[in-house]
LUMNU-572917 format. One record per residue: x, y, z of N, C-alpha, C, O in turn; residue in one letter. Coordinates in Angstrom, 1 decimal. Each point is the difference from the previous one (the first is absolute). Layout:
% LUMNU-572917
<pt <X Y Z> <X Y Z> <X Y Z> <X Y Z> 'A'>
...
//
This chain:
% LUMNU-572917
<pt <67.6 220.4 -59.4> <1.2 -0.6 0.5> <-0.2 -0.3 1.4> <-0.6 0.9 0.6> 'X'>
<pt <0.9 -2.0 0.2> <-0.3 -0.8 0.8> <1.8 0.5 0.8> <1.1 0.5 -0.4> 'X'>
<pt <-1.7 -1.0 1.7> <1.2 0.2 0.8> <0.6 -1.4 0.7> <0.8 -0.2 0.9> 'X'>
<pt <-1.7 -0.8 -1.8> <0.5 -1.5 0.5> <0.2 -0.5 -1.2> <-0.8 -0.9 -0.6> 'X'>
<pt <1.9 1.4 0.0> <0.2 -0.8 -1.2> <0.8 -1.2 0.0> <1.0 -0.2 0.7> 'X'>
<pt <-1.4 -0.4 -1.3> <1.1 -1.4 0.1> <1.8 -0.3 -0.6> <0.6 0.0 -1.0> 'X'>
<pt <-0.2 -0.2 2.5> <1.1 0.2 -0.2> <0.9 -0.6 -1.3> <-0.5 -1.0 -0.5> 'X'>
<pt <1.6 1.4 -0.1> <0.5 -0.2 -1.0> <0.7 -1.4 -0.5> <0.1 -0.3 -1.2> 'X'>
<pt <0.4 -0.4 2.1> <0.2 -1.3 -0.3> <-1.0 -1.1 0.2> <0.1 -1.1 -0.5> 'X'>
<pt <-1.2 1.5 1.1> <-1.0 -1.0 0.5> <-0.7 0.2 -1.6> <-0.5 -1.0 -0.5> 'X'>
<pt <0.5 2.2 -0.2> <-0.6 0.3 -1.4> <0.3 -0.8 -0.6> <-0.6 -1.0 -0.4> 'X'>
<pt <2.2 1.4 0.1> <1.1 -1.1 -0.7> <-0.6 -1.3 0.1> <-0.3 -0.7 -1.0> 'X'>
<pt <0.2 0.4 2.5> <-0.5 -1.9 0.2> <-1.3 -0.4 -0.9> <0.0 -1.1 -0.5> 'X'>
<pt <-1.1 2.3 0.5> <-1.0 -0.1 -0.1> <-0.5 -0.3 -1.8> <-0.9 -0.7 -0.5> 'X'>
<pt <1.9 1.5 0.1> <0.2 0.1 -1.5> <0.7 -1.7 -0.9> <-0.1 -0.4 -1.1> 'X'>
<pt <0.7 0.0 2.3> <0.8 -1.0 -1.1> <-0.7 -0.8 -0.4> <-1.0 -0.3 0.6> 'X'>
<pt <1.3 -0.5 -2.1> <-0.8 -0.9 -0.2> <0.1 -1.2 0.9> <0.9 0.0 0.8> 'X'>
<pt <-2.1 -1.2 -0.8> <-0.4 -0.7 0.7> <1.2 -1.0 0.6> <0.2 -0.3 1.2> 'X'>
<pt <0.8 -0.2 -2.7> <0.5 -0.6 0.4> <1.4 0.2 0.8> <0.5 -0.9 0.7> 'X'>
<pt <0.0 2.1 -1.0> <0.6 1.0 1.0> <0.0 0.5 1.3> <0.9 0.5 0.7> 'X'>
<pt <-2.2 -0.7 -0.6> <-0.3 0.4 1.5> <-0.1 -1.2 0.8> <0.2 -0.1 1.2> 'X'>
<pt <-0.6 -1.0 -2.1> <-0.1 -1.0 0.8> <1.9 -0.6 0.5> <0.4 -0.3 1.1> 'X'>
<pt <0.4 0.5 -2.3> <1.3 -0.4 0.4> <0.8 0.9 1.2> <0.9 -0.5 0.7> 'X'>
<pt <-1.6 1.9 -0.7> <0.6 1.2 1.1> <-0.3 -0.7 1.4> <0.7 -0.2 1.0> 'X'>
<pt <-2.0 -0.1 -1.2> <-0.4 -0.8 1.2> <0.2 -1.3 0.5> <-0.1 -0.4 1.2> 'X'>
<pt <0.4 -0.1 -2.1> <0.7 -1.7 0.4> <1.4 0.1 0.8> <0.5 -0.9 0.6> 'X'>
<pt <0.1 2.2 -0.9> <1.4 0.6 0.2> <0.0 0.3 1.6> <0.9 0.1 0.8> 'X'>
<pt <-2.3 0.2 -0.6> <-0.3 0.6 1.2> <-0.3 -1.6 1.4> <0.3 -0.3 1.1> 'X'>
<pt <-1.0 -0.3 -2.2> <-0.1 -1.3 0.9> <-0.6 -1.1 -1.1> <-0.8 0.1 -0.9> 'X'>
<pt <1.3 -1.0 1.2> <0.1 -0.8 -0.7> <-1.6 -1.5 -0.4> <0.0 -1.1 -0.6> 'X'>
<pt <-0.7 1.6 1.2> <-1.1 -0.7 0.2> <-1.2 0.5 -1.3> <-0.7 1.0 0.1> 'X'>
<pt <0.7 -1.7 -0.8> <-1.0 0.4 -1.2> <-1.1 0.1 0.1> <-0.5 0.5 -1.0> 'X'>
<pt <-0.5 -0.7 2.0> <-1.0 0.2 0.8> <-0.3 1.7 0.6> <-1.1 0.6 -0.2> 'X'>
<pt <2.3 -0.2 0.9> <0.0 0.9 0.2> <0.0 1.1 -1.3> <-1.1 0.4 -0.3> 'X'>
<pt <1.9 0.0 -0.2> <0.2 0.4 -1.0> <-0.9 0.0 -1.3> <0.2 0.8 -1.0> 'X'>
<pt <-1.1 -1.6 1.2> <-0.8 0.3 -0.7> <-1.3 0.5 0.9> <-0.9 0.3 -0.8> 'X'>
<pt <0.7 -0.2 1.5> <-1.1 0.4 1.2> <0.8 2.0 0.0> <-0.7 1.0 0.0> 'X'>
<pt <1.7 -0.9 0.0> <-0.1 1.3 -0.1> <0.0 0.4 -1.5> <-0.3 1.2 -0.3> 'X'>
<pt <0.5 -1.9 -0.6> <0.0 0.4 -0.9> <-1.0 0.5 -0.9> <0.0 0.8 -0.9> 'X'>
<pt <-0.9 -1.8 1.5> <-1.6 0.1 -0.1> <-0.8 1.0 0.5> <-1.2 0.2 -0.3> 'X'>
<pt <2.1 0.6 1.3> <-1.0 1.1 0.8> <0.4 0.9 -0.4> <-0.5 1.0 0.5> 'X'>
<pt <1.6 -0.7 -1.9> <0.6 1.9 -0.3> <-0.9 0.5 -0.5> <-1.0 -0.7 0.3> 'X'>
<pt <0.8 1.5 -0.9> <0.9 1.1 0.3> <0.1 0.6 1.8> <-1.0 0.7 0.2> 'X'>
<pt <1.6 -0.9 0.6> <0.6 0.9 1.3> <-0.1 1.8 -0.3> <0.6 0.6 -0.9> 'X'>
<pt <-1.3 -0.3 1.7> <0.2 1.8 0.3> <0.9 0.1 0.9> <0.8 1.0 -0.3> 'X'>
<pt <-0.5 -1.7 1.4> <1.1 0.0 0.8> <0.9 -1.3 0.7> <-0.5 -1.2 -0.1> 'X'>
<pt <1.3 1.5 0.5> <0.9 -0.9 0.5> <-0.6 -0.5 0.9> <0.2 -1.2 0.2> 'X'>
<pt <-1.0 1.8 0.7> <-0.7 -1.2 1.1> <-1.0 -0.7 -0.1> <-0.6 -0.8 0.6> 'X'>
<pt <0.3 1.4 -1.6> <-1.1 -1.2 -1.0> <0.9 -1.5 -0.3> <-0.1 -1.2 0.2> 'X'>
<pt <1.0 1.8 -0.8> <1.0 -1.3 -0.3> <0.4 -0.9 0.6> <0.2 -1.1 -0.3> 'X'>
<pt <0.0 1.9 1.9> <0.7 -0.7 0.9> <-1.3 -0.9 0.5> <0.2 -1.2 0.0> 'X'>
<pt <-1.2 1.7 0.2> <-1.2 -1.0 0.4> <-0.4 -0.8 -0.8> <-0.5 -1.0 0.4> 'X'>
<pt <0.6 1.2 -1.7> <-0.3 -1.3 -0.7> <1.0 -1.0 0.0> <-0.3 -1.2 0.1> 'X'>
<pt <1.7 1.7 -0.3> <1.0 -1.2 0.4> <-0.4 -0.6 1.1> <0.0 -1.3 -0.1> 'X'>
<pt <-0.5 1.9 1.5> <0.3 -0.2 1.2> <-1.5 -1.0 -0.3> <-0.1 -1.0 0.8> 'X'>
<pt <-0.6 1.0 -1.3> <-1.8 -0.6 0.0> <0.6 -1.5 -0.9> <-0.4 -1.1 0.4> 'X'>
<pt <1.3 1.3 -1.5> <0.0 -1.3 -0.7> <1.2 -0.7 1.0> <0.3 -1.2 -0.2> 'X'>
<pt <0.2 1.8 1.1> <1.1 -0.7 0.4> <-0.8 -0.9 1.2> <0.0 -1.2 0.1> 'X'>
<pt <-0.7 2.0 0.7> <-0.7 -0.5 1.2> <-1.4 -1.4 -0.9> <-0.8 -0.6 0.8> 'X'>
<pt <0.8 0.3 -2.3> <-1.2 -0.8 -0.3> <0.8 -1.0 -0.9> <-0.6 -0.9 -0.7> 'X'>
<pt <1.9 1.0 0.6> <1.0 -1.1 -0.8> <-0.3 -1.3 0.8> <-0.2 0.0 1.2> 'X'>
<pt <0.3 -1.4 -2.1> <0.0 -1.0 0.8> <1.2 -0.6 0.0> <1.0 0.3 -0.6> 'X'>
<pt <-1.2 -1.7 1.6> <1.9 -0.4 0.0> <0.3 -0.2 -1.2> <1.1 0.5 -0.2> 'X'>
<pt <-1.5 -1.0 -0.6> <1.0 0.4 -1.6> <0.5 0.9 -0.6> <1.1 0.1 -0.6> 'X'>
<pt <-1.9 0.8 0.8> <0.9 1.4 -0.2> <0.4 0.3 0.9> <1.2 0.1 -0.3> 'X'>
<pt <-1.3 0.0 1.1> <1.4 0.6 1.7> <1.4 -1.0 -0.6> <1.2 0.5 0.1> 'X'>
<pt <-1.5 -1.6 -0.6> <1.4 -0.8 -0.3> <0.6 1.1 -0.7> <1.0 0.5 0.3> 'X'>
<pt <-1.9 -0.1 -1.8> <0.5 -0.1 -0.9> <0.6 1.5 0.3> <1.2 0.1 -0.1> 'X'>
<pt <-1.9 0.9 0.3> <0.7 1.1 0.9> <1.4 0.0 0.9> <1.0 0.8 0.0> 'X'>
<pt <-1.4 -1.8 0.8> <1.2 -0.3 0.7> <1.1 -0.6 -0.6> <1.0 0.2 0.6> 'X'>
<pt <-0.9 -1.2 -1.9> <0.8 -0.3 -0.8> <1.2 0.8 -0.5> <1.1 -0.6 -0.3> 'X'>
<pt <-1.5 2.0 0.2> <0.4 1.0 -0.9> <0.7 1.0 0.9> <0.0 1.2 -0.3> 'X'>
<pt <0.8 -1.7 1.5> <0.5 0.7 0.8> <0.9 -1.0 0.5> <-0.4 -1.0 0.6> 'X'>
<pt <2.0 1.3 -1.0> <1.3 -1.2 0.5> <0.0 0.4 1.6> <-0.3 1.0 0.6> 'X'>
<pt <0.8 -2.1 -0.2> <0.3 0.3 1.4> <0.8 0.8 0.3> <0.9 0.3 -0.7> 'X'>
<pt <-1.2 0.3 2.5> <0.6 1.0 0.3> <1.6 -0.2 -0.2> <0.5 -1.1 0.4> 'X'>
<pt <0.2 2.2 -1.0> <1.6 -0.3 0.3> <0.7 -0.3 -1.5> <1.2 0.1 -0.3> 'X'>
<pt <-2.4 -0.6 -0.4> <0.5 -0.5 -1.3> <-0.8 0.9 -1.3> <-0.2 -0.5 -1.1> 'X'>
<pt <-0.1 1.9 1.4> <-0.9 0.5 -1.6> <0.3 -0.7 -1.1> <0.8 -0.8 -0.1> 'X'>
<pt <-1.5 1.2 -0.7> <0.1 -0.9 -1.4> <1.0 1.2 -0.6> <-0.2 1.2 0.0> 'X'>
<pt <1.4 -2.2 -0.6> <0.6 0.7 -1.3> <-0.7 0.8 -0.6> <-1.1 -0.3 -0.5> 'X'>
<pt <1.9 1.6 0.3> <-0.5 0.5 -1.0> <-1.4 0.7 0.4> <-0.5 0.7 -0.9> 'X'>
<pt <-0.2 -1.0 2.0> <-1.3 0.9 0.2> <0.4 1.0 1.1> <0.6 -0.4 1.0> 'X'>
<pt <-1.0 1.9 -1.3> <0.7 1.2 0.9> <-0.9 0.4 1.0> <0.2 0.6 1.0> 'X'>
<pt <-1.5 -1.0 -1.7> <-1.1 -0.5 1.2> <0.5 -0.5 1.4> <0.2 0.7 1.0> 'X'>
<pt <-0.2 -2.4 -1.3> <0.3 -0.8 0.8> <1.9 0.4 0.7> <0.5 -0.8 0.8> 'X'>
<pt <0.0 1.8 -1.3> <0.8 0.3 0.9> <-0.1 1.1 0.5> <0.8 0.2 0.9> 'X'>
<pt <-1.8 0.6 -1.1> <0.3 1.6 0.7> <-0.7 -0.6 1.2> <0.5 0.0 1.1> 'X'>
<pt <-2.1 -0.8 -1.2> <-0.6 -0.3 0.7> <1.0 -1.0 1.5> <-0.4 0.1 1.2> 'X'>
<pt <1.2 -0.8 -1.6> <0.8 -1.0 0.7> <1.1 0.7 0.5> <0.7 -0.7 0.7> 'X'>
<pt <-0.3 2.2 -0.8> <1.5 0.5 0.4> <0.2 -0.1 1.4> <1.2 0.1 0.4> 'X'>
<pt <-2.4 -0.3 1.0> <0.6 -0.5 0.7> <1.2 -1.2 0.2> <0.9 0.0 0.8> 'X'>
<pt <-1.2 -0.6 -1.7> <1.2 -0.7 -0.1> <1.3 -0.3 -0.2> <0.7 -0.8 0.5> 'X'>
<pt <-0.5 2.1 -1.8> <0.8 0.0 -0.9> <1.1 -0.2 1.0> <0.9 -0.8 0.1> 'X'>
<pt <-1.1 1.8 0.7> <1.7 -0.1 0.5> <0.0 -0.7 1.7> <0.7 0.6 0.9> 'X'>
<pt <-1.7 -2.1 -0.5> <0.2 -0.1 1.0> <1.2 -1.1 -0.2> <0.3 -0.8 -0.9> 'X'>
<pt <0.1 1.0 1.8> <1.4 -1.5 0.8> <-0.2 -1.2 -1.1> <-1.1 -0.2 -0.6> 'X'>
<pt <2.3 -0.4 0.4> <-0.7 -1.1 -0.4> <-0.7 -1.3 0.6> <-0.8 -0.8 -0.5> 'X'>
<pt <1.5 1.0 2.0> <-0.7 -0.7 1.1> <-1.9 0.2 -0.2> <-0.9 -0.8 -0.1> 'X'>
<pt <0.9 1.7 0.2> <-1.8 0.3 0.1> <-0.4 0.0 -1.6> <-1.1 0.5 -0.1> 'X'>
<pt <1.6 -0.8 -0.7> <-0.1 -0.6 -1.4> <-0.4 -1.4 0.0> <-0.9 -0.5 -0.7> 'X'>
<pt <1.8 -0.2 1.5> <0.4 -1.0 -0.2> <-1.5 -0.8 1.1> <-0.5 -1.1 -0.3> 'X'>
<pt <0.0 1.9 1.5> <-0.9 -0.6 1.1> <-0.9 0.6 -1.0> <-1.1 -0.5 0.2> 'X'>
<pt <1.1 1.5 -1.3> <-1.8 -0.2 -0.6> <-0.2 -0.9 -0.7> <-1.1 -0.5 -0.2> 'X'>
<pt <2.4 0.3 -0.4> <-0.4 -1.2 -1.0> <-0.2 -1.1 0.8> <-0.6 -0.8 -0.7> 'X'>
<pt <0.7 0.3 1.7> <-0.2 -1.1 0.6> <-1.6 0.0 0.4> <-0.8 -1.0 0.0> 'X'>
<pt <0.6 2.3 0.4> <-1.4 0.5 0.9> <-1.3 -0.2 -1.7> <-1.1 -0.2 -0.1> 'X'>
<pt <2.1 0.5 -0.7> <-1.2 0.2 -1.4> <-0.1 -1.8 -0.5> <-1.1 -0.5 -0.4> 'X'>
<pt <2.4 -0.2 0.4> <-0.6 -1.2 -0.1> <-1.0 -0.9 1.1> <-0.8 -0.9 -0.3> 'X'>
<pt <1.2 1.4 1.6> <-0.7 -0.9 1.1> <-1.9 0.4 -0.3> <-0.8 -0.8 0.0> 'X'>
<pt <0.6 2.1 -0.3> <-1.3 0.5 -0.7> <-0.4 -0.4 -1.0> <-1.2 -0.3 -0.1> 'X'>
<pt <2.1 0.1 -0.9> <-1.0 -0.5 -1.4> <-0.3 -1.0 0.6> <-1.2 -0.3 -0.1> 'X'>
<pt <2.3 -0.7 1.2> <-0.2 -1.1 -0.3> <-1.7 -0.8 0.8> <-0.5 -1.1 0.1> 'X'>
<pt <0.1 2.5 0.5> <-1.2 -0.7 1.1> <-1.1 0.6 -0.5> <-1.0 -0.6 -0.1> 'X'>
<pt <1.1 2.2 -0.5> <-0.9 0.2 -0.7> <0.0 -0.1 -2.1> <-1.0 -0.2 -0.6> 'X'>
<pt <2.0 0.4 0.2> <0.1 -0.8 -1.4> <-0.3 1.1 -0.8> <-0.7 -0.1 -0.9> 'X'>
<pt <1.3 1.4 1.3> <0.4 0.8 -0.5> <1.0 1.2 0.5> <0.2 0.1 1.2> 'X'>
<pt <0.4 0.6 -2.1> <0.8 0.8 1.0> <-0.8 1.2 1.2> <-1.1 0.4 0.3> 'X'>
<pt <2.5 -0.4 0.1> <-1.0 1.1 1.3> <-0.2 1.6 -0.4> <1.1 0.6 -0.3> 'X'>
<pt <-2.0 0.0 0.2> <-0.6 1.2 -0.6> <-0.1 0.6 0.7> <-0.9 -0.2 0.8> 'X'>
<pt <1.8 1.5 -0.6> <-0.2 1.0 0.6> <0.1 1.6 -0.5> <0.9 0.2 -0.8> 'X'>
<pt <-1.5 0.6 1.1> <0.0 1.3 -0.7> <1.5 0.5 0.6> <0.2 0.7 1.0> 'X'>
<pt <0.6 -1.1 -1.9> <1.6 0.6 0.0> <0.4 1.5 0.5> <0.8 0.5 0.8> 'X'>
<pt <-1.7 0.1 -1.8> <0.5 1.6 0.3> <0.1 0.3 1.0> <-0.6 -0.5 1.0> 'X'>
<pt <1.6 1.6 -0.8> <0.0 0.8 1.5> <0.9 -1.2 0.7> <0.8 0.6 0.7> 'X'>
<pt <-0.5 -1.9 -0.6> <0.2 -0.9 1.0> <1.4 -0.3 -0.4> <0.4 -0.1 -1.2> 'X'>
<pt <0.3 -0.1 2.5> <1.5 -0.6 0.2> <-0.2 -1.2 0.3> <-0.9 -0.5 0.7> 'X'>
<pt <2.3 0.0 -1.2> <0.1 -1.5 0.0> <-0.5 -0.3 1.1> <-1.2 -0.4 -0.1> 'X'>
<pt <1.6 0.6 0.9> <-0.6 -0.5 1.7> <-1.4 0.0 0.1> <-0.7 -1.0 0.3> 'X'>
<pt <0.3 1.9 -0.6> <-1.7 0.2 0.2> <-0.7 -1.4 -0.9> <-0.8 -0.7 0.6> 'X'>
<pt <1.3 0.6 -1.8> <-0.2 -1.1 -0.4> <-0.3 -1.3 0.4> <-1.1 -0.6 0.1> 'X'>
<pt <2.9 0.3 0.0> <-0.2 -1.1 1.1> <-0.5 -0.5 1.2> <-0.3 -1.1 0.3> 'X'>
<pt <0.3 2.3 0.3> <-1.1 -0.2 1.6> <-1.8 -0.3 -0.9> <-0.9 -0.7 0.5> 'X'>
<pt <1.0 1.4 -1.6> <-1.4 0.1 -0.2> <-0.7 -1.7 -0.3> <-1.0 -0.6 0.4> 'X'>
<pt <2.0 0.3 -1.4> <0.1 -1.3 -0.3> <0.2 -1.3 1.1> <-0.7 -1.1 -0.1> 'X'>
<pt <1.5 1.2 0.9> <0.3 -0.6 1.3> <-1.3 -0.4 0.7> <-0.3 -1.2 0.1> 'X'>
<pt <-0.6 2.3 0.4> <-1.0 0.6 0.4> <-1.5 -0.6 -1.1> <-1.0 -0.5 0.5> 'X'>
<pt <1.3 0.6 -1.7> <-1.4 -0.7 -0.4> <0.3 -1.5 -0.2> <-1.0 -0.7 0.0> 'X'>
<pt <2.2 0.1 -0.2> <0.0 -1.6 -0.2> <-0.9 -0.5 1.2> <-0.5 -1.1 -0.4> 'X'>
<pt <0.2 1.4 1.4> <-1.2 -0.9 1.1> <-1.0 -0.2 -0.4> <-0.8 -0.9 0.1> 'X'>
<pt <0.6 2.4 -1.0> <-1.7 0.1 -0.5> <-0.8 -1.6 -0.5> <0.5 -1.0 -0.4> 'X'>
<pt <-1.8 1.3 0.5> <-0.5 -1.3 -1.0> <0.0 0.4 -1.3> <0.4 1.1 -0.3> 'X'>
<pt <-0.7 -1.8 -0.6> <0.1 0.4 -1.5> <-1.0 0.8 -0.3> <0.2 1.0 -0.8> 'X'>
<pt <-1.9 -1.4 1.7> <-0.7 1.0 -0.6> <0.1 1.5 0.5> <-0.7 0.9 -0.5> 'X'>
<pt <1.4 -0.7 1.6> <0.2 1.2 0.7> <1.3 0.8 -0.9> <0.3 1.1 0.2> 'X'>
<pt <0.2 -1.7 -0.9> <1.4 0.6 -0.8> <-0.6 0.0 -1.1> <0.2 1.0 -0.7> 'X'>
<pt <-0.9 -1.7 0.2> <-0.6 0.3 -1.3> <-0.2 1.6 -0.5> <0.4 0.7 -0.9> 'X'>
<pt <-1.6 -0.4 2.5> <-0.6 0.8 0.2> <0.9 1.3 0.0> <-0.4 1.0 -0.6> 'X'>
<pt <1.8 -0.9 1.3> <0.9 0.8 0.3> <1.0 -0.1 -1.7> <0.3 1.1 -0.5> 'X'>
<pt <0.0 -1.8 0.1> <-0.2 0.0 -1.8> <-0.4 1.0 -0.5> <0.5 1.2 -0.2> 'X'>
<pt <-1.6 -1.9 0.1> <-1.2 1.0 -0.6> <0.1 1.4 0.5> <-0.5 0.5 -1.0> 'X'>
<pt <0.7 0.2 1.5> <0.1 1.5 1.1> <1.5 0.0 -0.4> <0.1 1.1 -0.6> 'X'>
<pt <0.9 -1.5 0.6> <1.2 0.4 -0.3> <0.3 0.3 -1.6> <0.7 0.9 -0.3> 'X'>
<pt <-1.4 -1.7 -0.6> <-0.3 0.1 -1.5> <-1.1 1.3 -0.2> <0.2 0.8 -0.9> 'X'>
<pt <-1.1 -0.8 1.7> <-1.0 1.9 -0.1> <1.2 1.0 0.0> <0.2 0.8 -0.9> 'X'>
<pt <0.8 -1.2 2.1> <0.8 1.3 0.0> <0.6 0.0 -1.1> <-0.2 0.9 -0.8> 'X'>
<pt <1.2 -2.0 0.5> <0.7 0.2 -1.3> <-0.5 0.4 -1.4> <0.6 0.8 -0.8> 'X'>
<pt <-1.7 -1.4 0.7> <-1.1 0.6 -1.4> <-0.5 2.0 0.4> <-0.2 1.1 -0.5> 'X'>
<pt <0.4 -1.5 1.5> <0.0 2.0 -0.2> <0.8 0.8 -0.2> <-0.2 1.0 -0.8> 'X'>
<pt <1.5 -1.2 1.4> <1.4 0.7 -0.3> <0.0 0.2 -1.6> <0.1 1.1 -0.6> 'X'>
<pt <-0.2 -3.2 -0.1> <0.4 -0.1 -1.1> <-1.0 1.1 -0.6> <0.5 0.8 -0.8> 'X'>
<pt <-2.0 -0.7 1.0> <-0.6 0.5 -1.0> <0.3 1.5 0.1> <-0.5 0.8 -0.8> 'X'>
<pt <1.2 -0.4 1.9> <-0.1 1.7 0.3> <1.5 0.1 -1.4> <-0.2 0.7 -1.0> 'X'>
<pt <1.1 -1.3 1.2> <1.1 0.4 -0.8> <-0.6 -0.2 -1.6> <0.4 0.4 -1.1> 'X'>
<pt <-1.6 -1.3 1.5> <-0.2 -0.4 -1.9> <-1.0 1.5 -0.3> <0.3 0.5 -1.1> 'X'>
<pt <-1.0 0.0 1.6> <-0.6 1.1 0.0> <0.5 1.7 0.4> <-0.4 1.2 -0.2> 'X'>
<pt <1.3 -1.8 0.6> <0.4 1.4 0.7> <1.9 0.5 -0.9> <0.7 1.0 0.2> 'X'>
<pt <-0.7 -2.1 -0.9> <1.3 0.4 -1.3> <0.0 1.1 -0.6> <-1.2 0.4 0.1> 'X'>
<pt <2.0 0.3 -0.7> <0.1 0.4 -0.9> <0.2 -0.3 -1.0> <1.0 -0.6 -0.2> 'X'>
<pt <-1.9 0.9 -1.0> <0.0 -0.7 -1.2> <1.3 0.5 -0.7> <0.2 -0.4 -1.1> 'X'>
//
């Protein structure tokens, strides 16, 4: 008996069939590239194995997948119906002004409209405000410099997502 056993939902992950794990993971981020790059590396002994392999296919995705990743996340202020994800993750919002509702949506179209997607930010933990300054604050960037900050705001979120997909109770 070993004193690093593998934790109990990461088993769970480890166990599902292929095409199961592959959908748990699409849930997590939406880029089929990725998702299949970790899916390819299980069985996981631990969670920071996990996290580095997300974090390894995230850092080797190319712009087609960053889109398609980035596709799979509504803009700030608007979660998608019906996904409890995309709202626990967005509750800074839930309850800001409608005034500062109303300047993100403005701040989220002036964004798609220069870089041609929504603006991606790792939500959790953040109030409306933090948001919008954050967003405010990256529209100067160049595209390949936000790309880059993308990509790093999508690592964070692919880890939260994958700790709650691993870390459930079955």
């Amino acid at each position: 008996m070993t004193s690093t056993s593998t934790p109990p939902g990461l088993s769970r992950f480890n166990a599902l069939e292929e095409s199961e794990a592959l959908a748990a993971l699409h849930e997590a981020c939406a880029s089929t590239e990725w998702a299949r790059r970790l899916l390819a590396a299980r069985p996981y002994v631990t969670t920071d194995e996990l996290y580095a392999a997300s974090d390894a296919a995230m850092a080797e995705l190319g712009t087609p997948d960053l889109e398609e990743a980035m596709a799979g996340h509504p803009p700030i202020g608007r979660p998608k119906p019906g996904d409890p994800a995309s709202a626990r993750e967005q509750s800074g919002m839930a309850g800001a002004a409608e005034e500062l509702r109303a300047e993100m949506l403005e701040l989220n179209l002036a964004y798609q409209e220069k870089f041609g997607h929504v603006f991606l930010i790792c939500a959790t933990g953040r109030t409306g405000e933090q948001m919008r300054d954050a967003v405010k604050q990256r529209i100067g960037n160049a595209p390949e410099q936000e790309r880059e900050i993308v990509r790093t705001e999508l690592g964070k979120i692919n880890r939260i997502r994958l700790a709650r997909l691993v870390e459930e109770d079955a």
